[in-house]
C-alpha positions in Angstrom: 103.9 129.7 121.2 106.2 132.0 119.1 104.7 133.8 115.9 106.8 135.1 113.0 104.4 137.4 110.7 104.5 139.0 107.5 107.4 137.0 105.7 107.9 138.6 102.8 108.0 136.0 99.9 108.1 137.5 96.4 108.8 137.3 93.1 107.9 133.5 93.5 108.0 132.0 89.6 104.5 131.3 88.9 105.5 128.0 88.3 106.2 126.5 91.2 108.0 126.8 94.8 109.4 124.7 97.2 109.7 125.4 100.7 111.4 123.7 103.8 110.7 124.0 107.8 112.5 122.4 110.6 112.3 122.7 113.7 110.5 121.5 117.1 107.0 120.6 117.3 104.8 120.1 120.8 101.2 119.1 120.6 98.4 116.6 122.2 96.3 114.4 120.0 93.3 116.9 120.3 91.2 114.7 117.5 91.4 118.1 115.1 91.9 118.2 111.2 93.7 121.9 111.5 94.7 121.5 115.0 98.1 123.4 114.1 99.0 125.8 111.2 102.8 125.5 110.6 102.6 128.1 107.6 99.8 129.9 105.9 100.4 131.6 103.0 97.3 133.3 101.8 95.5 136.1 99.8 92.5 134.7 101.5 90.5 131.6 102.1 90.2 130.9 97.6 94.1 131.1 97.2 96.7 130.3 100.0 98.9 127.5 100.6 98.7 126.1 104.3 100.5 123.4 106.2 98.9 122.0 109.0 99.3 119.1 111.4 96.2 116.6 111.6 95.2 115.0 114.6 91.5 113.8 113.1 90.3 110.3 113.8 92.8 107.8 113.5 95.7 110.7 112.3 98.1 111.3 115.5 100.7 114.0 113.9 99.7 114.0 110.2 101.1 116.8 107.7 98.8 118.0 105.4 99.9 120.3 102.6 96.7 122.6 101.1 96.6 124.3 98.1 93.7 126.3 97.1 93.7 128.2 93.5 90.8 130.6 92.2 86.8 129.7 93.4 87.8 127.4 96.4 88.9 124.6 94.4 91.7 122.5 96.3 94.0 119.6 96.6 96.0 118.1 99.3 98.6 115.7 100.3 99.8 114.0 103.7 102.6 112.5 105.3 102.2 109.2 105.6 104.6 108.9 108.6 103.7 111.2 111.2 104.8 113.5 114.3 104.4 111.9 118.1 103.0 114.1 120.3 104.6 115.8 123.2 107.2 118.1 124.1 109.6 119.3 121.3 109.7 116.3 118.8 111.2 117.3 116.0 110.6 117.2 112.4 112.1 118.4 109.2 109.8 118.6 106.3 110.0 120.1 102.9 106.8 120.5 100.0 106.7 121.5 96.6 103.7 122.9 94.8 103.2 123.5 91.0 101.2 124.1 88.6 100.1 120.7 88.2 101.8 118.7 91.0 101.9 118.9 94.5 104.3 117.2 97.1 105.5 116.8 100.7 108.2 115.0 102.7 108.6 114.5 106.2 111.8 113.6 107.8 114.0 112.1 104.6 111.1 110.3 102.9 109.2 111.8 99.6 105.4 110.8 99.5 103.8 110.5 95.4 103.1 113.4 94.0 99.6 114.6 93.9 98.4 115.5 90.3 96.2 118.3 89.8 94.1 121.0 87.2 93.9 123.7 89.8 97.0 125.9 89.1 99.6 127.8 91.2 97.8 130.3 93.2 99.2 133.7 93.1 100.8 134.6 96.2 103.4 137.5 95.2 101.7 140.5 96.4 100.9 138.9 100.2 102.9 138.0 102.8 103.6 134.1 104.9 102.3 133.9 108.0 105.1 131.7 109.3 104.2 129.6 112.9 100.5 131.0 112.4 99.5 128.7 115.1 102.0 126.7 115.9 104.1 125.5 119.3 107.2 124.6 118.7 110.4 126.7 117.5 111.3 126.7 114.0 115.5 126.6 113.3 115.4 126.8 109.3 112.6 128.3 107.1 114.2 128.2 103.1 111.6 129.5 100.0 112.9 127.9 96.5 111.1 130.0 93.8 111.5 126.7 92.1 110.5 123.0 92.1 113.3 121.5 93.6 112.0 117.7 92.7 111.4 114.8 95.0 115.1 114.4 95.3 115.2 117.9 96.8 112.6 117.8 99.5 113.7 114.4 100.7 117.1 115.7 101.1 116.1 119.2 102.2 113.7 117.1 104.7 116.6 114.9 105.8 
């Protein structure tokens, strides 16, 4: 498992950002809600932004985007496709998180935006934690201090 720390992401608008990760993936169905951390982005546990993959219950490669702004409140979205494990699948997925809105897309396809009251965390004065527990390789990382729209992840997911 390769590790790529301390990113340095800042000046992100305070509005939104949208980020895209490809790359290779290789897991086992372990039955675990966190089982991987693709990205953590984090001040600490109150604000971050996390992506992890979800192998709980009936999930077998699930993407869940978390976003977590000021006492702990948070919202979340999923793929609703999903990785297969084994040995360097790969995937392509983009997310966007504002103020307001929150979204994900995994391989080409755009799931509904999630509305929410929480905010954008602030972010700008810590660092990504990029592949934070994660086996796989990553080929592109790209940070849009932006929201790029549904349009944009599905394409940047594509």
């Amino acid at each position: 498992s390769g590790t790529v720390d301390n990113v340095s992401v800042r000046e992100i608008d305070p509005l939104a950002v949208s980020i895209q990760m490809q790359g290779l993936e290789t897991f086992a169905d372990e039955g675990s809600a966190t089982q991987e951390a693709l990205f953590d982005w984090r001040v600490d546990a109150n604000n971050r932004i996390t992506l992890n993959l979800d192998t709980d219950s009936t999930k077998v490669g699930t993407l869940t985007l978390t976003m977590v702004n000021g006492s702990g409140t948070d919202e979340t979205i999923s793929t609703t496709a999903e990785l297969t494990p084994g040995v360097n699948d790969p995937f392509n997925v983009a997310i966007v998180c504002t103020s307001n809105e929150i979204g994900i897309a995994l391989d080409g396809t755009a799931e509904t935006r999630v509305s929410h009251t929480i905010g954008l965390p602030d972010l700008s004065a810590t660092d990504l934690d990029l592949g934070f527990d994660y086996m796989g390789t990553i080929k592109q990382f790209r940070v849009w201090a932006d929201d790029i729209g549904d349009t944009g992840i599905e394409e940047a997911s594509t």
